[in-house]
C-alpha positions, 0 to 999 in steps of 0.5 A: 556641107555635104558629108557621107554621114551629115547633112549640115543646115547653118540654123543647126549650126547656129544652134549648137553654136548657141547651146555651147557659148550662150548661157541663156541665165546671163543672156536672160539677166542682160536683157532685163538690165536693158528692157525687162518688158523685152522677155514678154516682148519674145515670148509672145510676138513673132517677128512679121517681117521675118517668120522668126517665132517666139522665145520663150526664156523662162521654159524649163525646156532648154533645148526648145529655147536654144532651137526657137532662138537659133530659128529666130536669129537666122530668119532675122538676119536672112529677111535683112541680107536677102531682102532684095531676093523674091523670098516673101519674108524680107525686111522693109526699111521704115516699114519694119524698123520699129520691129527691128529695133526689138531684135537689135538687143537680143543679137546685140548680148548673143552676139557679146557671150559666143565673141567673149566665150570664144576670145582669147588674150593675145 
């Protein structure tokens, strides 16, 4: 989106969606209820198929956090719905699924807080 003043990018968009609906405590504490090995897991593996670069939870720097989170979803998700586009970085089934399966959980309680954050009873 082109602005006089702003030029927006959808990972910056992503990021500050992050920053003003996930409370990255309770993000951290779903992900240990369902893997604890998982936080180790972000914080020191990238995802091959995608470029996504690492999270690391336990950091003081919040912000860093929110930014490297934004940075791994989006790559994640473009790998999956451009795969067949001639980008390099792209998701291939059966080669990368083991890889995937380690991102469905952090999506998965992302994607919960901002739809639980943002609902409203009718």
């Amino acid at each position: 989106m082109r602005d006089e003043s702003m030029t927006f990018s959808e990972q910056e968009g992503l990021r500050l969606s992050l920053i003003k609906f996930v409370d990255l405590d309770e993000l951290v504490d779903k992900i240990k209820d369902y893997d604890e090995s998982l936080l180790e897991y972000y914080r020191t593996n990238s995802v091959s198929f995608s470029g996504g670069i690492t999270v690391n939870f336990e950091s003081d720097e919040k912000e860093l956090c929110f930014k490297h989170l934004a940075g791994r979803i989006y790559k994640t998700r473009n790998a999956i719905v451009h795969r067949k586009e001639s980008e390099k970085t792209k998701y291939t089934p059966f080669r990368d699924d083991q890889k995937l399966v380690k991102e469905v959980p952090l999506i998965r309680f992302v994607a919960e807080q901002i739809i639980f954050s943002t609902s409203q009873l009718a």
